[in-house]
C-alpha positions in Angstrom: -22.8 -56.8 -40.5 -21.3 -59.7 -40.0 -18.8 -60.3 -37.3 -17.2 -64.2 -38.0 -14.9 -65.6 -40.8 -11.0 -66.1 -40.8 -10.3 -62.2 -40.6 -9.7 -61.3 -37.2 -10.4 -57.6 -37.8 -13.0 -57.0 -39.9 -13.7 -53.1 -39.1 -10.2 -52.5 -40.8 -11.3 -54.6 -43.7 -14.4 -52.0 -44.0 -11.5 -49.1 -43.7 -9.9 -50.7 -46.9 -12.6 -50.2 -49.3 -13.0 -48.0 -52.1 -13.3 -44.8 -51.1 -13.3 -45.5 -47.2 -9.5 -44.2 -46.9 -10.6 -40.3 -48.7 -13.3 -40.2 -46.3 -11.2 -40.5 -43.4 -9.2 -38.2 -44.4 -12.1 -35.6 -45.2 -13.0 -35.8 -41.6 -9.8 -35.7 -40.2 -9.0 -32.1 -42.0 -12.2 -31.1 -40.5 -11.7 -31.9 -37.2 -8.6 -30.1 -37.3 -9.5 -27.0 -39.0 -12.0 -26.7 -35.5 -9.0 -27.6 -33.7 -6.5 -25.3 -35.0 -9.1 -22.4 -34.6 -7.7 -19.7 -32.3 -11.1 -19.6 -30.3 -10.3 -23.4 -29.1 -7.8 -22.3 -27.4 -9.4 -20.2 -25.1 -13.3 -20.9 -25.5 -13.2 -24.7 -25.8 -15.3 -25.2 -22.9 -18.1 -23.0 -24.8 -17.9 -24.8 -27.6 -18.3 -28.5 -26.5 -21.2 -27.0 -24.6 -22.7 -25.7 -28.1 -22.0 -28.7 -29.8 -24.1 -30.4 -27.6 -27.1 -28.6 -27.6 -26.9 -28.4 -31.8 -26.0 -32.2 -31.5 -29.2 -33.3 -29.4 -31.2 -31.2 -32.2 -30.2 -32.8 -35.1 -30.7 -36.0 -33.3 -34.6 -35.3 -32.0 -34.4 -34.2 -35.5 -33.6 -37.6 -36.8 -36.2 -38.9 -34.9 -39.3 -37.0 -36.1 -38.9 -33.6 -33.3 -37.7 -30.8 -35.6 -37.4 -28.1 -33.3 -35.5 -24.6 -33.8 -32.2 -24.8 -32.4 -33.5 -21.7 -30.2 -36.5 -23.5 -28.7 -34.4 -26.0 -27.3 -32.5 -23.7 -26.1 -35.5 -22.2 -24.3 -37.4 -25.5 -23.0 -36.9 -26.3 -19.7 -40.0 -28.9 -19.4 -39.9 -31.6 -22.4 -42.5 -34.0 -20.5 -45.0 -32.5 -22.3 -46.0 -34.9 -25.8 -43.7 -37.1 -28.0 -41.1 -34.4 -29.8 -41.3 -32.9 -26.6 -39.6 -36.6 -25.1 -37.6 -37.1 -27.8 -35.7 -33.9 -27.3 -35.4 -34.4 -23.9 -34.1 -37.8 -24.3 -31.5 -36.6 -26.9 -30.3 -34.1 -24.5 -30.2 -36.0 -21.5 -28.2 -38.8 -24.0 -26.0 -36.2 -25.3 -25.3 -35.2 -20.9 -24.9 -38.8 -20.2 -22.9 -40.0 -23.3 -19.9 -38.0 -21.6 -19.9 -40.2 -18.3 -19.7 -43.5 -20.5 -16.1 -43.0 -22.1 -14.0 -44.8 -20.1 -16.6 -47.7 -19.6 -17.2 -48.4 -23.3 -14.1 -50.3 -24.7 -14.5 -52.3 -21.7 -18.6 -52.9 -21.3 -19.8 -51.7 -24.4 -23.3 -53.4 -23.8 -23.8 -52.1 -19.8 -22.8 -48.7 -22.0 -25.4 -49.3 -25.0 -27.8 -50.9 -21.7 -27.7 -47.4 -19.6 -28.2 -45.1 -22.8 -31.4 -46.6 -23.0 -32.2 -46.4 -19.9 -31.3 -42.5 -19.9 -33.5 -42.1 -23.1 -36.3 -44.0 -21.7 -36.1 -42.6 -18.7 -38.7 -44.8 -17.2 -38.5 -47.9 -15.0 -40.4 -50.3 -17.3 -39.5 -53.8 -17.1 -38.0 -53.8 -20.6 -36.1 -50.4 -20.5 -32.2 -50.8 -20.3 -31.9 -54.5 -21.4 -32.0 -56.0 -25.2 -35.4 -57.0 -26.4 -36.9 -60.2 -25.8 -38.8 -62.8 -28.1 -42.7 -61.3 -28.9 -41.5 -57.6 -28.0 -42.6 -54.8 -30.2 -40.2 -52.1 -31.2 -41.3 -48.6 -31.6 -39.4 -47.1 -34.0 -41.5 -46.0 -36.9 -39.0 -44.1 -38.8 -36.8 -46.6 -39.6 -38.7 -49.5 -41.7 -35.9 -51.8 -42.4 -37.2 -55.6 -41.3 -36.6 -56.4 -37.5 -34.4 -59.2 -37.0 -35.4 -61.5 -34.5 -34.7 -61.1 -31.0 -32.4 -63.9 -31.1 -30.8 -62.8 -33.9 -30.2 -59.5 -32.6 -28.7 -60.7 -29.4 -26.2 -62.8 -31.3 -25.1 -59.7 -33.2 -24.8 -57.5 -30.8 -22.6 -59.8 -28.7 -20.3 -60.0 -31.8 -20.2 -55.9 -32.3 -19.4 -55.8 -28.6 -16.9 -58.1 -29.0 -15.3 -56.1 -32.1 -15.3 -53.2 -29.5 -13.5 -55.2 -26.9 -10.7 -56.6 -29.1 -10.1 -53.4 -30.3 -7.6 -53.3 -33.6 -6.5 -50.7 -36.3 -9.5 -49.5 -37.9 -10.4 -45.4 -38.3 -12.4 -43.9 -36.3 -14.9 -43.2 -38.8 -15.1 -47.0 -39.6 -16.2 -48.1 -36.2 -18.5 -45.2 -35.4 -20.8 -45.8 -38.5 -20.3 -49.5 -37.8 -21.9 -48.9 -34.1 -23.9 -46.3 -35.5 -24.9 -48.4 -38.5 -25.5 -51.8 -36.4 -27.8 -50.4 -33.7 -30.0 -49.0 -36.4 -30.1 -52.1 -38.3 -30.5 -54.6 -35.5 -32.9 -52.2 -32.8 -32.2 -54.0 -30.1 -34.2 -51.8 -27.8 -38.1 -51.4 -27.6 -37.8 -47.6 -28.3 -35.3 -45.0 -28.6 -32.8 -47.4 -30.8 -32.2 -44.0 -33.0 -31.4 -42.1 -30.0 -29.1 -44.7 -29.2 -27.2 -45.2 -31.9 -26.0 -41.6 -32.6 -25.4 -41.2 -29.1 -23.3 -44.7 -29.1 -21.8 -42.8 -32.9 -20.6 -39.7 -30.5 -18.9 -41.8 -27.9 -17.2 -43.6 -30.4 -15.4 -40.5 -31.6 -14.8 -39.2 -28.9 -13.3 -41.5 -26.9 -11.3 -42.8 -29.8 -9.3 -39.3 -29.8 -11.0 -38.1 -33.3 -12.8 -35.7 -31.2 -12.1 -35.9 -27.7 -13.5 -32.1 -26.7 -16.7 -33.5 -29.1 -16.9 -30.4 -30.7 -17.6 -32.0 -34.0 -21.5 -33.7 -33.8 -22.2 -36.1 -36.1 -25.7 -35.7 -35.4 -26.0 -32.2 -36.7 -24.4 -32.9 -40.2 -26.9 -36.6 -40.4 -29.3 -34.3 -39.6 -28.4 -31.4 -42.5 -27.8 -34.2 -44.7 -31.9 -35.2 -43.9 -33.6 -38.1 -43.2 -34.1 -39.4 -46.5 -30.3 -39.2 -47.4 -30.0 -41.2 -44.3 -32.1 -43.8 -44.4 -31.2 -44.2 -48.0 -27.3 -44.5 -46.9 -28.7 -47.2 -43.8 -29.9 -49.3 -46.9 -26.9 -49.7 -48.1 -25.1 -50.7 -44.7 -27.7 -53.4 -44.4 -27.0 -54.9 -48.1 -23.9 -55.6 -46.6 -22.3 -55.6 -49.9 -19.0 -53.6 -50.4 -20.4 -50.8 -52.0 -23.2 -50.5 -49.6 -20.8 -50.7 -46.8 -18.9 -47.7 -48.1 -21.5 -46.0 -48.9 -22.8 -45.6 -45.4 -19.5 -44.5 -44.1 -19.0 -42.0 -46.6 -22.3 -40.7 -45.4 -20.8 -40.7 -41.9 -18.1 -39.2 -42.6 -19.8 -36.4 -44.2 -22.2 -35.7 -41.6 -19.1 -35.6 -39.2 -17.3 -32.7 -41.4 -20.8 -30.8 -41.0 -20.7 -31.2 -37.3 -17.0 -29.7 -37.9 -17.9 -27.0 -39.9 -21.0 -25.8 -37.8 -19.0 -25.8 -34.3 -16.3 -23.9 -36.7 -19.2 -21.4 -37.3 -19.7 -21.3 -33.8 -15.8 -20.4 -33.2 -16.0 -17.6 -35.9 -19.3 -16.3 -34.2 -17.3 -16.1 -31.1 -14.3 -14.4 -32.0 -16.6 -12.2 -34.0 -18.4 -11.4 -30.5 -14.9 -11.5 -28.9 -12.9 -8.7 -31.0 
């Protein structure tokens, strides 16, 4: 995406196109149907809780460890081989993504700088800092060409910038922005996925969309499947208008899944409850 040109706000620009505005308010019908259920009132606690667990699934998922919702549940050791890490590291990002709200309008790169670092969970020179010139990146899933580090640098210093400045854009529109940038630019050696959806949830959370985050993106990008959204991460790398939309609307979709499965979740509750 590009961040320069006369307008000063160019996520709201992004909220303006065809389309964008009925996805918004998609997901914000969802988000209050989970809202307005009863169960929130009491149980709210529980339900965050749930839609963490189901929200570090989909996003191991996303990155090639598929496990049952129930054997995630059941793990306690995930040092074991690579799905094994990536679940682990989606959890622990889902736990630390929490802890980074009130840091991220501020620092958004020491936040996008310590998720690594949590999903890396090593001390490796290059863990928890933006790739260098001549590093690798390991993230075989997503086969878009790698910009250059230099290139990447530049870019994230303009998304953190859009952060910073704030201005009047959705929700939606900044979280698949953020969500759609990291993918597109991998700024890490590894875990750039991880990253991304976990930088996606603290967007909508701390924006007030979802500030119990009881609605997880990652479960609907997940349900959606990978195809659909690597197909959708095409377009938001065109960078034409279409494109652009295109991967928001996919956002915004996989948010109103996250809705409807913590709604599930609420029903399954009261259900249990009466």
């Amino acid at each position: 995406m590009s961040t320069t040109g006369a307008n000063a706000d160019p996520l709201a620009t992004l909220g303006a196109l065809p389309g964008v505005a009925e996805s918004v308010e998609s997901v914000r019908k969802a988000v209050d149907r989970v809202y307005g259920h009863r169960i929130m009132r009491r149980r709210s606690t529980a339900i965050t809780s749930e839609a963490a667990l189901r929200g570090a699934r989909g996003s191991a998922a996303l990155s090639g460890a598929d496990w049952a919702l129930e054997e995630v549940r059941r793990r306690s050791d995930f040092s074991g081989d690579d799905d094994a890490r990536a679940v682990g590291a989606a959890l622990r990002l889902t736990a630390e993504a929490g802890q980074l709200l009130s840091i991220w309008r501020q620092s958004p790169l020491r936040v996008l700088a310590r998720l690594h670092l949590v999903a890396a969970a090593t001390q490796a020179d290059e863990v928890g800092r933006p790739r260098q010139k001549g590093e690798p990146v390991d993230e075989p899933l997503v086969e878009l060409p790698l910009p250059d580090a230099e290139e990447a640098h530049g870019r994230l210093d303009g998304l953190a910038a859009l952060i910073t400045a704030g201005g009047s854009a959705p929700a939606l529109v900044t979280a698949a922005v953020v969500h759609g940038e990291l993918l597109a630019l991998r700024p890490f050696t590894s875990h750039n996925g991880l990253v991304a959806r976990a930088a996606e949830r603290i967007v909508l959370v701390g924006s007030g969309l979802d500030p119990k985050s009881v609605c997880p993106a990652e479960v609907g990008h997940a349900e959606l499947g990978r195809a659909a959204y690597l197909a959708a991460l095409d377009g938001y790398v065109s960078g034409t208008p279409e494109g652009m939309a295109a991967w928001i609307a996919h956002c915004g979709k996989a948010v109103a899944l996250g809705a409807r499965e913590s709604t599930a979740v609420c029903e399954a509750l009261q259900r249990g409850a009466a």
